[in-house]
C-alpha positions as CSV (number, residue, x, y, z in Angstrom):
1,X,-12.3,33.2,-4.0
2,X,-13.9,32.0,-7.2
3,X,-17.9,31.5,-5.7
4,X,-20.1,34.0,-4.6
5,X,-21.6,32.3,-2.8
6,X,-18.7,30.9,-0.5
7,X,-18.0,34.8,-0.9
8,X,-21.5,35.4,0.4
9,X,-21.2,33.0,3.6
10,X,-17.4,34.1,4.7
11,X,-19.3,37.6,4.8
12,X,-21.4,36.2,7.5
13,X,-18.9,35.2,10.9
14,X,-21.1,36.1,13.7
15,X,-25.0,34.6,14.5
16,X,-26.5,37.6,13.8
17,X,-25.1,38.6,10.6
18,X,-25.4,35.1,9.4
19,X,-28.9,35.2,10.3
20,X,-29.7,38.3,8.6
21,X,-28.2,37.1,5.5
22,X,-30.3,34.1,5.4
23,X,-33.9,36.1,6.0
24,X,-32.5,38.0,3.1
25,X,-32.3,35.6,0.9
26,X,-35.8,34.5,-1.1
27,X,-34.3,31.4,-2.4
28,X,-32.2,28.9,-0.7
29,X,-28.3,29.4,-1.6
30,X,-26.9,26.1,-3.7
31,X,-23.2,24.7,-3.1
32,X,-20.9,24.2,-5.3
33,X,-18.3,21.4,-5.8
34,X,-14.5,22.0,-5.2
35,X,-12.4,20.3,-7.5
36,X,-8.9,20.8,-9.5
37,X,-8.2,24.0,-7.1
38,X,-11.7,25.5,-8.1
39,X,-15.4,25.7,-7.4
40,X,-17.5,24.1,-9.4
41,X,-20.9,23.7,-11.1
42,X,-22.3,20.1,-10.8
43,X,-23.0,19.1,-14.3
44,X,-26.3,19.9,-16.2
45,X,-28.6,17.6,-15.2
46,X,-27.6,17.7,-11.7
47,X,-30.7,17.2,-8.7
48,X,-29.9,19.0,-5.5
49,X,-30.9,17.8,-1.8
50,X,-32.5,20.2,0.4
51,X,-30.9,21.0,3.6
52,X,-32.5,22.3,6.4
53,X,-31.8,24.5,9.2
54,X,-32.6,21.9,12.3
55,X,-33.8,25.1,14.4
56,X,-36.7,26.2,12.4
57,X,-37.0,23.2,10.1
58,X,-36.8,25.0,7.1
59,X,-34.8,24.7,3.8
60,X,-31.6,27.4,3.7
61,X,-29.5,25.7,1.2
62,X,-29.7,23.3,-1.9
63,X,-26.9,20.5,-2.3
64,X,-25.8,18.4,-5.4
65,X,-26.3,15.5,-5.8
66,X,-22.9,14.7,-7.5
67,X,-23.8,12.4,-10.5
68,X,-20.6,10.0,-11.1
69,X,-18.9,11.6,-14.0
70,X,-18.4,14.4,-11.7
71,X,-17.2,12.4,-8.9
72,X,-14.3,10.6,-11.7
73,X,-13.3,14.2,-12.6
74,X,-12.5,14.8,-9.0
75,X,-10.5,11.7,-8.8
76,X,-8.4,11.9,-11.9
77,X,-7.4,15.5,-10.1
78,X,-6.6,14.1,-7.2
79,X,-4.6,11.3,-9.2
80,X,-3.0,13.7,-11.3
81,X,-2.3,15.5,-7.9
82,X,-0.5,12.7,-6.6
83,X,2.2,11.7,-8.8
84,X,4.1,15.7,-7.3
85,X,2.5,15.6,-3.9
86,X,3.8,12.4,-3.1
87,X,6.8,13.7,-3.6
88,X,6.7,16.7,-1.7
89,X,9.2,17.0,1.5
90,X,7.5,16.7,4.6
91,X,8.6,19.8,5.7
92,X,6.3,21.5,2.6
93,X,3.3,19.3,3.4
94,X,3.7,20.6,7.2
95,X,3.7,24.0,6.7
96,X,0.7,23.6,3.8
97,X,-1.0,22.5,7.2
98,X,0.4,24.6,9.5
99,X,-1.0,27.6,7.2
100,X,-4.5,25.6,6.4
101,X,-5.0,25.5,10.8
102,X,-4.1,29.1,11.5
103,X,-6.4,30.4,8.4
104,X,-9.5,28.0,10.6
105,X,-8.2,29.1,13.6
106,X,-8.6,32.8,12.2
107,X,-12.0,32.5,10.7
108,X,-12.8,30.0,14.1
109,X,-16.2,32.4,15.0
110,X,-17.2,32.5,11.5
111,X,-16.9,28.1,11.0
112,X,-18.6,27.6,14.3
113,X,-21.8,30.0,13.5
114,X,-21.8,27.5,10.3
115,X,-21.8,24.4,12.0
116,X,-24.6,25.5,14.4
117,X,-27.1,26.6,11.9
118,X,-26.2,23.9,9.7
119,X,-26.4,20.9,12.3
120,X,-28.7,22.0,14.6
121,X,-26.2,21.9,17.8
122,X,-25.4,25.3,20.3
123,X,-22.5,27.6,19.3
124,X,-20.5,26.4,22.0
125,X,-20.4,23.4,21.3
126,X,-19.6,24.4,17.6
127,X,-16.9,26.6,19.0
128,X,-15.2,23.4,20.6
129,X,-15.4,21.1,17.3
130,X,-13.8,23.9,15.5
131,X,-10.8,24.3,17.9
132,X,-10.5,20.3,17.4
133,X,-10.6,20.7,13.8
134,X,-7.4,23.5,14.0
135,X,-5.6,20.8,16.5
136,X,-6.0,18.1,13.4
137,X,-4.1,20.0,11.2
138,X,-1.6,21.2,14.3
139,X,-0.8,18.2,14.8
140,X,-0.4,16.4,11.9
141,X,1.9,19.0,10.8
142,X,4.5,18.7,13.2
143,X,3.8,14.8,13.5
144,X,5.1,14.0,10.4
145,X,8.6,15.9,10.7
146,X,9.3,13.4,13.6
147,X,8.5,10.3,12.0
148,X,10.6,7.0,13.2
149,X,11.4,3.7,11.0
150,X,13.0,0.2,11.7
151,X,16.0,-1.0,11.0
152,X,17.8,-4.5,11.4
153,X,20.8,-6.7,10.8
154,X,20.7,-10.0,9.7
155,X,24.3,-10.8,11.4
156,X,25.7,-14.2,9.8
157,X,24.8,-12.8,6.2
158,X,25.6,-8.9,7.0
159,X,22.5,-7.5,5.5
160,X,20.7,-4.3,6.9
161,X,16.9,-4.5,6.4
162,X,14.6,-1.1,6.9
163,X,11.3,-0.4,6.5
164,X,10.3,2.4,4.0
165,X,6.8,3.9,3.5
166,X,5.6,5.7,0.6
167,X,2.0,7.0,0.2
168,X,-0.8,4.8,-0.7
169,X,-2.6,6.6,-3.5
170,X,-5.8,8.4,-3.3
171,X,-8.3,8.4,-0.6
172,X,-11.9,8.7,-0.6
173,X,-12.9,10.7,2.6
174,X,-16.2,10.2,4.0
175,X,-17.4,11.8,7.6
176,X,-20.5,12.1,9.2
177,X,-23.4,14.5,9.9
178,X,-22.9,15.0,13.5
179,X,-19.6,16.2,14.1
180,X,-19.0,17.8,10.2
181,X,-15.8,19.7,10.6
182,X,-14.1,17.9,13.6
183,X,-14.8,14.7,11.5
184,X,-13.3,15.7,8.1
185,X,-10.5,17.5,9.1
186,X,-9.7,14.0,10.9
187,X,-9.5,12.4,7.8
188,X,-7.9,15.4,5.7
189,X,-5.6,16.2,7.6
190,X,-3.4,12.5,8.0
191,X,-4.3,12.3,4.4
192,X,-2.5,15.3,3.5
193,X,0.2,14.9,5.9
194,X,1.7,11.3,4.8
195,X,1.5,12.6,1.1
196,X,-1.9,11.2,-0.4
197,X,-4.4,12.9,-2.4
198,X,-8.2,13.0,-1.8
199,X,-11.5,13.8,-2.5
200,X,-13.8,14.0,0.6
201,X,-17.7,13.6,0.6
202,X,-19.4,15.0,3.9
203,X,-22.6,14.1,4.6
204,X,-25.4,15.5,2.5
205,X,-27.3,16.5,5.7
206,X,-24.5,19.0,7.1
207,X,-22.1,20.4,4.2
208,X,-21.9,23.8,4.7
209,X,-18.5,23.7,6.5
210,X,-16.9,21.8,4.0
211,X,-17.7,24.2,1.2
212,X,-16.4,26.8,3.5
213,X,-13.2,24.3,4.2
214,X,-13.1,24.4,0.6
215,X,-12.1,28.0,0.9
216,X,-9.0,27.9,3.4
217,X,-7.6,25.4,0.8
218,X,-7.5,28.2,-1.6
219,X,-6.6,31.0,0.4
220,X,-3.7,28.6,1.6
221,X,-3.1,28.0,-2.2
222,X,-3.1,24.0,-1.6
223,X,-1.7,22.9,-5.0
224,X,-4.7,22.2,-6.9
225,X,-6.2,18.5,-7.5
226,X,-4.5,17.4,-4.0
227,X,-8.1,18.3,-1.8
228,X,-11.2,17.9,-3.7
229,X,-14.7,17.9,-2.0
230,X,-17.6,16.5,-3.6
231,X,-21.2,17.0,-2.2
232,X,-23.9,14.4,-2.4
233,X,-26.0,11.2,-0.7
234,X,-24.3,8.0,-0.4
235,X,-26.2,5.5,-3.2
236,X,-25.6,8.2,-6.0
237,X,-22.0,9.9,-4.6
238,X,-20.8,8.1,-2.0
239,X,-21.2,4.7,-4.2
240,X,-19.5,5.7,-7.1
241,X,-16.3,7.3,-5.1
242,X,-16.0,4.1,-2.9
243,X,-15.9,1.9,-5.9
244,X,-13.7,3.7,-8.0
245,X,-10.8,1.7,-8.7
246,X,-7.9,4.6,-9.0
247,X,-8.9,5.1,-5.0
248,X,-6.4,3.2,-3.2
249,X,-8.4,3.5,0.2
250,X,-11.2,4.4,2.0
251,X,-11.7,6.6,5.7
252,X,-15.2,6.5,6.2
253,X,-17.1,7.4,10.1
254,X,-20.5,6.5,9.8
255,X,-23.3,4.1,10.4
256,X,-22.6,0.0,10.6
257,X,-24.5,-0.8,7.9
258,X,-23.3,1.7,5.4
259,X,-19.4,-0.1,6.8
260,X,-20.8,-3.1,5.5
261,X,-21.7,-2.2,2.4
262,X,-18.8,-0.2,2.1
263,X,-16.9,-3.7,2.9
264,X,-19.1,-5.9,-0.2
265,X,-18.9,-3.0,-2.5
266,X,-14.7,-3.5,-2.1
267,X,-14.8,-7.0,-1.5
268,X,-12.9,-7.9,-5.0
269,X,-10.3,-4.7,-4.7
270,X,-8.1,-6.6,-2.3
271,X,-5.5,-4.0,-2.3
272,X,-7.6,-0.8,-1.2
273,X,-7.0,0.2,2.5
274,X,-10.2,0.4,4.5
275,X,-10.4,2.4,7.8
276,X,-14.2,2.2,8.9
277,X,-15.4,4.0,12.0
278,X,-18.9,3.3,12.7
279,X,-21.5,2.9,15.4
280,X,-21.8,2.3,19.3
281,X,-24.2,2.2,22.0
282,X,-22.0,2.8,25.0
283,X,-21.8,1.7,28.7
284,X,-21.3,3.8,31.3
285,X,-20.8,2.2,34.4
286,X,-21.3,3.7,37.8
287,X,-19.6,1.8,40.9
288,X,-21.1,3.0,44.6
289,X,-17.9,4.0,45.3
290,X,-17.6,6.9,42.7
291,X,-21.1,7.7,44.0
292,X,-20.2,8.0,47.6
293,X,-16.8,8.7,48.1
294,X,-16.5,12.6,49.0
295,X,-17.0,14.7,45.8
296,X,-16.5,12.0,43.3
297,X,-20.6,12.4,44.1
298,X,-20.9,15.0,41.7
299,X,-17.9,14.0,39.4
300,X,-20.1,10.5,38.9
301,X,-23.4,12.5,37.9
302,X,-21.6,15.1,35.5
303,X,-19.8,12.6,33.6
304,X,-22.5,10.2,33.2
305,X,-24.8,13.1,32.0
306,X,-22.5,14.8,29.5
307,X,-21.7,11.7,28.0
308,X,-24.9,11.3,27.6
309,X,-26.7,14.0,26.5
310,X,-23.6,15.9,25.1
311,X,-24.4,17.9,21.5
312,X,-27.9,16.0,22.2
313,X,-27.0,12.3,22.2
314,X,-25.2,12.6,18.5
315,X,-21.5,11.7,19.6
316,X,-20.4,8.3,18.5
317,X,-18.9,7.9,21.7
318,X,-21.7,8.9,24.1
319,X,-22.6,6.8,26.8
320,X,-26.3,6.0,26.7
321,X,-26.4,3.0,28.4
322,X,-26.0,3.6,32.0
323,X,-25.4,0.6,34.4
324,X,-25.5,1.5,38.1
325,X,-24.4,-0.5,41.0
326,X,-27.8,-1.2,43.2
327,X,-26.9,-0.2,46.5
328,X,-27.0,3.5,45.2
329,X,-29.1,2.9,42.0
330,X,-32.2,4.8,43.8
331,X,-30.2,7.6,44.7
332,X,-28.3,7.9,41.5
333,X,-31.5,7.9,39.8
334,X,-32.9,10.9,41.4
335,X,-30.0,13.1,41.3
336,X,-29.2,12.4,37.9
337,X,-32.6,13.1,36.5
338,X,-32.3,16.6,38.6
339,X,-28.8,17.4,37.3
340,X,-30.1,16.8,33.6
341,X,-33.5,18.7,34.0
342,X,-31.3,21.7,35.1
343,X,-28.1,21.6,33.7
344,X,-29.3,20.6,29.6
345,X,-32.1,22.9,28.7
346,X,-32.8,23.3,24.9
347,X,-32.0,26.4,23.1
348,X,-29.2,26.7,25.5
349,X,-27.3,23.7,26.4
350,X,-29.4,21.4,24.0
351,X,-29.3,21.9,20.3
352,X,-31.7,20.2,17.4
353,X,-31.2,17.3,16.4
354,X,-29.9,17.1,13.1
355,X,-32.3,16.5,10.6
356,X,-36.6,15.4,10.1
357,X,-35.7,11.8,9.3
358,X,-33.5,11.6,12.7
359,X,-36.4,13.4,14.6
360,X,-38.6,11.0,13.5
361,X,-35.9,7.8,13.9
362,X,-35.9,8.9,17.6
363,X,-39.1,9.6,18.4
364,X,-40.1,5.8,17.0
365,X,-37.7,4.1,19.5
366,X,-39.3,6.7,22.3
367,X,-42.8,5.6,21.5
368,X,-41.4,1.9,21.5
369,X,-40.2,2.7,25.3
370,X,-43.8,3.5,25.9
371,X,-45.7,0.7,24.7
372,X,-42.9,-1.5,26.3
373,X,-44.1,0.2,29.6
374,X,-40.4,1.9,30.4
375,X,-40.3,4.9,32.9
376,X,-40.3,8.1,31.6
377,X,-37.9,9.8,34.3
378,X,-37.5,12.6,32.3
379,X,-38.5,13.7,29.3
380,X,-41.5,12.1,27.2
381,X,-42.5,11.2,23.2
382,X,-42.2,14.2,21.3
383,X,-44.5,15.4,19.0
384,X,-45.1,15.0,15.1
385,X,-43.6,17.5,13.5
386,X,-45.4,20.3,11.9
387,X,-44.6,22.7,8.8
388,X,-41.9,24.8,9.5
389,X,-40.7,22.7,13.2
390,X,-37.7,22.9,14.2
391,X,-36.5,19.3,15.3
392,X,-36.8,19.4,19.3
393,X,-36.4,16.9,21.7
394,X,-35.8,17.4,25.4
395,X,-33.6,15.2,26.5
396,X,-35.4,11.5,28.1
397,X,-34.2,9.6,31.1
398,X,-35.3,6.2,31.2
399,X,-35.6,2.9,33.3
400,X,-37.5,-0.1,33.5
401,X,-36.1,-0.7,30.0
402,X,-36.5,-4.7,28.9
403,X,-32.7,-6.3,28.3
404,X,-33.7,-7.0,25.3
405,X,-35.6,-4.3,24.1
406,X,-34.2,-2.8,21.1
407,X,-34.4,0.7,23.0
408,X,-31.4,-1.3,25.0
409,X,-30.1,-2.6,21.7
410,X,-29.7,-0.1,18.6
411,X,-28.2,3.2,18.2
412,X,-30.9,5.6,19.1
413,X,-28.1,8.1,18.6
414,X,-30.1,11.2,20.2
415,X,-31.0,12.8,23.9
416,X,-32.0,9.5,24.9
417,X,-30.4,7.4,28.2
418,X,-31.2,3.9,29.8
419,X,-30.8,3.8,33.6
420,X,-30.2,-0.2,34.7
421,X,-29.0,-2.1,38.2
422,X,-26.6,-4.2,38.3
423,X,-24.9,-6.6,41.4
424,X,-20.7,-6.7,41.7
425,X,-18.6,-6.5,38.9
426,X,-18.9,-9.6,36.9
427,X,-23.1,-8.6,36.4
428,X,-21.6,-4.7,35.3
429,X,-19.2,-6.8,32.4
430,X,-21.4,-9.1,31.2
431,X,-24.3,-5.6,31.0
432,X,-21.8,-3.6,29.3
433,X,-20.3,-6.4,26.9
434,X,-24.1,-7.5,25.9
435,X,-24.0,-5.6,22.3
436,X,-23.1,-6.2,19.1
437,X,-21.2,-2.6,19.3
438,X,-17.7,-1.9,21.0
439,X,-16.6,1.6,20.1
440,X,-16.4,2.8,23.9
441,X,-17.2,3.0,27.5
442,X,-17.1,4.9,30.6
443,X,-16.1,3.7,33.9
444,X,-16.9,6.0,37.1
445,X,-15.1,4.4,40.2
446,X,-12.7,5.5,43.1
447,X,-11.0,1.9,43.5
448,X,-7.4,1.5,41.7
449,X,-7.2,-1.8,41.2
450,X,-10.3,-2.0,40.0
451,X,-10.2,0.8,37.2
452,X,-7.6,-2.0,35.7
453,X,-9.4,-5.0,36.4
454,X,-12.7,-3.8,34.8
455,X,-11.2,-1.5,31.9
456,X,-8.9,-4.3,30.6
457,X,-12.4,-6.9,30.6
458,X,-14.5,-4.3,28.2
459,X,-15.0,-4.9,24.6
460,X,-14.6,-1.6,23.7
461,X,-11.9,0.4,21.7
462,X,-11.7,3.2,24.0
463,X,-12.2,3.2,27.6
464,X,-12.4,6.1,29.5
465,X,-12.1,6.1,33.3
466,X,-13.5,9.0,35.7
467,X,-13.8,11.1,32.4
468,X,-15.0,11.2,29.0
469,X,-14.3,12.4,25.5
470,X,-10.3,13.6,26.0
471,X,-8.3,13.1,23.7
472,X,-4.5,12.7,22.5
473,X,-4.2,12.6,18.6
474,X,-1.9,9.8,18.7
475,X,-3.5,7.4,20.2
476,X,-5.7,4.8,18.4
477,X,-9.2,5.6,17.7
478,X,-11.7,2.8,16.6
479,X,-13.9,0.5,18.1
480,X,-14.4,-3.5,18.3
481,X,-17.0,-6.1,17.1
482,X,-19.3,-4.5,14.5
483,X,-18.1,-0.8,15.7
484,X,-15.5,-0.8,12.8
485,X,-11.9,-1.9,11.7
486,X,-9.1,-0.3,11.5
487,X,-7.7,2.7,13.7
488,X,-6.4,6.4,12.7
489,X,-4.4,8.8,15.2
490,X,-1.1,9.1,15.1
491,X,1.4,6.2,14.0
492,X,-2.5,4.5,13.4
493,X,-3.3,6.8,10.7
494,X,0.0,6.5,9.4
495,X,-1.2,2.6,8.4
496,X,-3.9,3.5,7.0
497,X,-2.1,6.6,4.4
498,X,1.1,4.7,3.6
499,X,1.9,1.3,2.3
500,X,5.3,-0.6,3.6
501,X,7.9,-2.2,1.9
502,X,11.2,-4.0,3.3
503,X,14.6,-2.9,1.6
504,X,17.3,-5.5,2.4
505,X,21.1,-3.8,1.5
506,X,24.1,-6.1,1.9
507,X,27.2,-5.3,3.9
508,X,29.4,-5.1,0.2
């Protein structure tokens, strides 16, 4: 490997050692770029972004900033990258992949104590995003060697017509803070798979697992130029790879109104493929049924409080809108309140949240709660941060929340859930349906008919039903309304990689 420091970090697969390494150190370690095949130096010139450890709120590593000369020399490699990638068999691109998961899946201890420092959330739940990260490149690589087209005859003119896809071009990949790895490897991994080219820009805030990603692609001597990362924010970096116009599309999982910028910044490049992933504020709805049906009593809490409160609020898909029916809303109340005080307990079950700025995001919309005179079930305003805190927040039940508060409304996107009543099914729609968001909900009832009846009536791209957060990686993941466009998994991300055309052949 051609960076001491990625040599430095790959030293470090256990929490101990990694921690050790880092009171060592008596200056923050800086990341590097990976582009052609190589690390690289940002140019001279270059800033770098601090980034903290959530824990102790203190900086343990410095990021470029990725000025946009640097971000074009990481897209003429990938361009140059495609013209023999492209051309690759699928079986080579599949076992590229295969090799790139078992080299995670070999190295999964030393990827998840990464992820935790770097994102604030518990090693177990680190340990889970990185097994999902190895299943993206699983299955991608054995997707692709089963692929399917149509074919059809025109009869009175004896002409066959198929349909034949050929990669789109080069991809700019842009995930998230709160999942890092899971999220990237999403996007990577189709990329790779349907014969594009990339360069991929994680979120300034949590970037250390992509510089270690960085590494399996060399060790799995990925031909060089095909996966490049770049580090940086999203004016500076982000901008100037969005716009480019030798990238032929765009996967980016992130906030709504970076989406729609994303959208007016390619408004004129008609041709680039846009796959946009962006926020929610979730329903979960709780029928008395689930509640008091035999042991779907504590199915109905557990569900409603992981999808909560899960890696501390900051899945895109958590359900922090909770809408229980009001025969059993008293009831519900009080055991859900007990099962979250003892079952999510911070420095255990409950991470940091991920960086100052969110800290402080969340603690305004808790301090909005207050003043709006909303119960405090659980949970209360945090305090201002200090010097050297790490960013803590219990996790806060609450009720008595106006409708149209904006506590209600926006994407508080931390430990933070809404308790509300509602009366028969058509009140439980029209709740769960009043947001301008409709990435996914959760539906907790015993009654067949009506797990149909209700799922098939939310405005939500994924519905789950007595369960939350499964997944099968070929089904279509995206939301509704302002929750994106576009949807990846599967024959989905397949759309988004490849570009169609129809071949007509006569009979003579």
């Amino acid at each position: 490997m051609d960076s001491s420091t990625a040599n430095s970090l790959w030293g470090c697969d256990t929490l101990a050692k990694a921690e050790d390494w880092l009171r060592s150190q008596n200056t923050p370690f800086h990341l590097e770029n990976y582009v052609d095949g190589l690390y690289a130096q940002a140019s001279s010139g270059t800033t770098h972004i601090d980034s903290f450890n959530p824990k102790t709120g203190r900086v343990f590593a410095k990021v470029p900033c990725t000025q946009p000369g640097d971000v074009d020399a990481a897209i003429h490699a990938a361009k140059a990258a495609f013209l023999s990638w492209s051309k690759t068999t699928r079986a080579e691109r599949s076992a590229y992949l295969r090799r790139v998961s078992e080299l995670i899946q070999e190295n999964r201890e030393l990827f998840a104590v990464w992820e935790s420092i770097d994102q604030g959330k518990t090693i177990e739940r680190a340990r889970v995003e990185v097994d999902r990260a190895i299943a993206n490149f699983l299955y991608f690589s054995t997707f692709i060697l089963h692929q399917k087209t149509a074919a059809r005859m025109i009869d009175e003119e004896e002409v066959l017509t198929y349909e034949h896809r050929s990669p789109a071009g080069v991809f700019a990949l842009i995930s998230p803070w709160n999942m890092p790895l899971y999220l990237l490897t999403w996007k990577i991994a189709p990329c790779l798979a349907f014969g594009c080219t990339a360069v991929a820009k994680p979120s300034e805030v949590t970037s250390v697992t992509a510089f270690l990603l960085a590494g399996v692609f060399q060790k799995a001597k990925t031909p060089k130029g095909v996966i490049n990362i770049v580090f940086g924010d999203g004016p500076t970096t982000g901008a100037a790879l969005v716009i480019s116009r030798l990238i032929s599309g765009v996967s980016f999982t992130g906030g709504t109104a970076t989406g729609v910028a994303i959208r007016q910044a390619t408004a004129h490049q008609i041709n680039k493929h846009l796959s946009l992933e962006l926020g929610g504020k979730n329903p979960t709805l709780v029928f008395a049924d689930a509640f008091r049906d035999g042991g779907h009593r504590e199915r109905a809490i557990k569900i409603a409080s992981m999808a909560a409160f899960q890696n501390q609020g900051e899945i895109c898909l958590c359900g922090s809108r909770i809408y229980v029916e009001d025969s059993i809303y008293d009831e519900f109340v009080k055991e859900f309140v007990a099962y979250v005080e003892k079952a999510f307990i911070m420095g255990k079950s409950v991470g940091a949240v991920a960086s100052n700025a969110h800290y402080d995001k969340i603690r305004l919309y808790l301090r909005l709660a207050e003043q709006e005179r909303a119960v405090f079930r659980l949970g209360g305003v945090p305090k201002e941060l200090g010097v050297g805190d790490g960013y803590w927040i219990a996790p806060v039940v609450l009720t008595d929340v106006p409708l149209d508060s904006r506590v209600m409304k926006d994407e508080i996107f931390g430990p933070v859930a809404t308790i509300t009543k509602f009366n028969g099914e058509g009140e439980a729609i029209q709740l769960a349906n009043d947001s301008e968001y409709g990435l996914a909900a959760i539906l907790l009832t015993s009654d067949g008919a009506r797990m149909r009846r209700v799922s098939e009536q939310l405005e939500a791209g994924m519905v789950w039903v007595n369960g939350w957060l499964q997944r099968e990686l070929g089904t279509p993941f995206g939301g509704m309304k302002t929750s994106g466009t576009g949807r990846e998994g599967g024959e989905y991300s397949r759309e988004v990689f490849t570009v169609v055309r129809t071949v007509h052949l006569p009979a003579i």
